[in-house]
N, C-alpha and C positions, 0 to 999 in steps of 0.2 A: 623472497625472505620467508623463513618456518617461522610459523606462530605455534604455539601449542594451546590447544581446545581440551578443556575438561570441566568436568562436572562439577559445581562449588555444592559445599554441604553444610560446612561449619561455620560455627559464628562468626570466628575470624573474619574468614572468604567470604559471608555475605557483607559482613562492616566495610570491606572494600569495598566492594559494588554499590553501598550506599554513597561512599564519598565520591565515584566516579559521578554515577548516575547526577550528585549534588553538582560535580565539576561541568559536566555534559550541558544539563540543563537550566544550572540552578535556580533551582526550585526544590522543596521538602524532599528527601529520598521515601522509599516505602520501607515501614518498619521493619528487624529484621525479626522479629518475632512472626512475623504476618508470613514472611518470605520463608521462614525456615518450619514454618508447621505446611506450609503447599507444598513445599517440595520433599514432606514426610508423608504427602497422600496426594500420589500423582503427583507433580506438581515438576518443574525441571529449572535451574536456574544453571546457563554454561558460561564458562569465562574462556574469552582468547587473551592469550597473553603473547609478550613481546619480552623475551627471558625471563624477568620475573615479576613485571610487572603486567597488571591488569591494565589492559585497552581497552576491552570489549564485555560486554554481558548480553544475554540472552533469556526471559526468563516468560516461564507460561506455567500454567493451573488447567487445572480440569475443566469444562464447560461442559451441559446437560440440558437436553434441550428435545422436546417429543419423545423422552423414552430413548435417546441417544448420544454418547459421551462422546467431546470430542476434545482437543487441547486448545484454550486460547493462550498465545501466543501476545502478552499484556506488555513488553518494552523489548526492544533493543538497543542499544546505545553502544556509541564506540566514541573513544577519545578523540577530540578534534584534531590533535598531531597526526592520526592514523587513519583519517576517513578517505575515501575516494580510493582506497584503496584494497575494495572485493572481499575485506574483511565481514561485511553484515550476511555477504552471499556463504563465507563458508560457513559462519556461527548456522546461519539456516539451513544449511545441509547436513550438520553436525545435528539441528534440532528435531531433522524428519527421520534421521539414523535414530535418537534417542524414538523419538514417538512411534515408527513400527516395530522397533526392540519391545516396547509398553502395550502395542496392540491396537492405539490409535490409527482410525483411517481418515481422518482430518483436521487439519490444523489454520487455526481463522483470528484475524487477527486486522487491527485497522490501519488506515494511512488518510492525509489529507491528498482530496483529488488533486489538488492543486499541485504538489509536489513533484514535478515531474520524474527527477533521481530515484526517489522512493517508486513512483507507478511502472519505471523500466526493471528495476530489481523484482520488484513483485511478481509482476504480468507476461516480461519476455524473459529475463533470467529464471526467476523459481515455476513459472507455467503455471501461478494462480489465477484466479478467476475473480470479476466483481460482477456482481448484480444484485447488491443489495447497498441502500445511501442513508449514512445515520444523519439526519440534520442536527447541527449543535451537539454533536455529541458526549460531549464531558463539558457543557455550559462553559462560561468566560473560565479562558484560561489566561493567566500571568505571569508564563515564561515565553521567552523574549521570540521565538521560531511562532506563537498562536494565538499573543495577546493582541485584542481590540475584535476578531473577528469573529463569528459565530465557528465554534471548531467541528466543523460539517466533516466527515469521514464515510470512505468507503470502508465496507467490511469482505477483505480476500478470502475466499476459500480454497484451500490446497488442499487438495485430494490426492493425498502424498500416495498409496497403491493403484493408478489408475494410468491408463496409456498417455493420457495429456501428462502427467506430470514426468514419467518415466521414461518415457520417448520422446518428451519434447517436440507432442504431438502440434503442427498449427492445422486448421481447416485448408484443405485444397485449396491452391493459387484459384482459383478458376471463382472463389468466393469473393476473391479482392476485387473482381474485373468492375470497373465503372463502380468504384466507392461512391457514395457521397461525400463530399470535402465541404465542410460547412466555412463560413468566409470568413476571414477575419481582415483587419486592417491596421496600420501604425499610427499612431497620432502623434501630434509635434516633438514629442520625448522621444517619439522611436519605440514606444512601448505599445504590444499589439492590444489590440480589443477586440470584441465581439459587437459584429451588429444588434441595434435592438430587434431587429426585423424574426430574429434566431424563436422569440416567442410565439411566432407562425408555426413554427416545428412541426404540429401534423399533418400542418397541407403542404408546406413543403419534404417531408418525407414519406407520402403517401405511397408513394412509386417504389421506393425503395423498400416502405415496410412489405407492401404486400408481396413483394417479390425477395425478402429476408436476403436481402444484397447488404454486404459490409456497410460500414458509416466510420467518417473518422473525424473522432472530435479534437478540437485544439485546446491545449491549453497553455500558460504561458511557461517557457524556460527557465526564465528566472524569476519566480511569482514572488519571492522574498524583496528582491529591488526593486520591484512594482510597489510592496506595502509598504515598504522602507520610503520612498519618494512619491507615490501617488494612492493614498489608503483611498479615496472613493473609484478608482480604477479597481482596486485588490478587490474593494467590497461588490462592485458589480460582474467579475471572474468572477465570484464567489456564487452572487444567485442566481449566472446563469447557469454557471454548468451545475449547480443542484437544478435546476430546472428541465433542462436536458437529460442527465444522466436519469432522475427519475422519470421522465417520458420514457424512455428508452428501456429502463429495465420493468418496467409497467407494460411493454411491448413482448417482454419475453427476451431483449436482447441482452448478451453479458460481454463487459471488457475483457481479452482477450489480449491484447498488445498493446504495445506503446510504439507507435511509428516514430525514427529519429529523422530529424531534419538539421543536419549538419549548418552551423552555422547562422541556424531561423530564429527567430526570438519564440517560435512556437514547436510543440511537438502532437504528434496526434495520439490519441486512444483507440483504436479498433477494438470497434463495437459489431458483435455478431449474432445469429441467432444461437441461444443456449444449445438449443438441441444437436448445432452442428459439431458440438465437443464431443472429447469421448472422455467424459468422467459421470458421475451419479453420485443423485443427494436423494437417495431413499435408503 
């Protein structure tokens, strides 16, 4: 099915994307005042549409940070009639066309780990990269996908001119051989967990560290029906894997994939060494 991807500028076009963004999530939209002086300095907001109506929005600002500009990438949203269906992946291909049109060489932007949908479009679809863990990151939120839990985010980097992103570089197979697969288990729901034992993480990944061998972390499939029916399950997914991920990126290592496990209640992260990429953050 054709969508048609363009650029919004006017007040009009952004007052739609307020009321989508309100449909989406409801919760406050962002003023359009705010939205329409960004994307008069740097700033980009794109809509897919589905004939003439707005489904989708895309929108990002400038970021500045050591002496260096780069685009943060602050919402996506698509209609829940329209989701699951590769729409966020092309507004984001649509948005790395605008950003090296502008001269941007990166584009960053967050997701909760937990989310598994969101960590495969990120990490295997667009060939961004994490190894940086905001804890709490936007404090209690009270829309209905991040209320009750501390909203902990990783922050992607896409290094939209680089051969990982461009070639759909992965590290040699030969880096996967003898992962670590950290354990997980199902409890009487069926719903998987993490051992406590996982806070050992240095002595059990000693072997691995010093020989920078893959690690695949699990996390769960459906973490929303986990919080929805067992919120002390959601909340303990929650400070492990901030627990791990920051060991891990503390080590030098960065997310790199999301392994699919057909049918699993879990999927994996691969986690590798930075250096085995071929992008650059200087």
């Amino acid at each position: 099915m054709y969508h048609q991807i363009k650029i919004l500028q006017t007040v009009d076009e952004l007052t739609e994307v307020q009321k989508l963004e309100q449909h989406i999530w409801q919760m406050d939209p962002i003023p359009v005042h705010q939205t329409l002086t960004c994307i008069k300095n740097g700033g980009m907001m794109l809509g897919i549409f589905h004939k003439e109506q707005l489904i989708g929005f895309c929108y990002g600002f400038p970021g500045f940070v050591n002496g260096k500009g780069y685009l943060c990438s602050h919402m996506l949203g698509i209609h829940p009639n329209y989701q699951n269906q590769g729409l966020g992946e092309k507004l984001k291909q649509a948005q790395r066309e605008w950003a090296i049109h502008m001269g941007y060489q990166l584009i960053t932007w967050t997701y909760d780990p937990l989310e598994s949908i969101n960590g495969y479009l990120n990490l295997e679809k667009l060939h961004g990269i994490c190894q940086t863990y905001i804890e709490n990151c936007y404090g209690e939120m009270e829309d209905a996908l991040n209320q009750g839990l501390p909203s902990d985010r990783l922050m992607v980097e896409w290094w939209i001119h680089t051969p990982h992103v461009i070639e759909k570089q992965k590290p040699p197979f030969i880096k996967y051989k003898q992962p670590l697969l950290l354990p997980w288990n199902l409890n009487k729901r069926d719903f998987p967990f993490l051992d406590d034992h996982v806070i050992d993480l240095p002595t059990i990944w000693r072997e691995h560290l010093s020989e920078r061998k893959a690690i695949f972390i699990p996390i769960p499939t459906q973490f929303q029906k986990i919080k929805q029916t067992d919120f002390s399950l959601a909340l303990d997914w929650r400070l492990k894997i901030r627990y791990l991920l920051q060991v891990l990126f503390a080590e030098g290592y960065a997310l790199t994939g999301v392994k699919r496990q057909t049918d699993e209640p879990i999927q994996y992260y691969v986690a590798i060494d930075v250096k085995q990429l071929s992008i650059h953050d200087s």
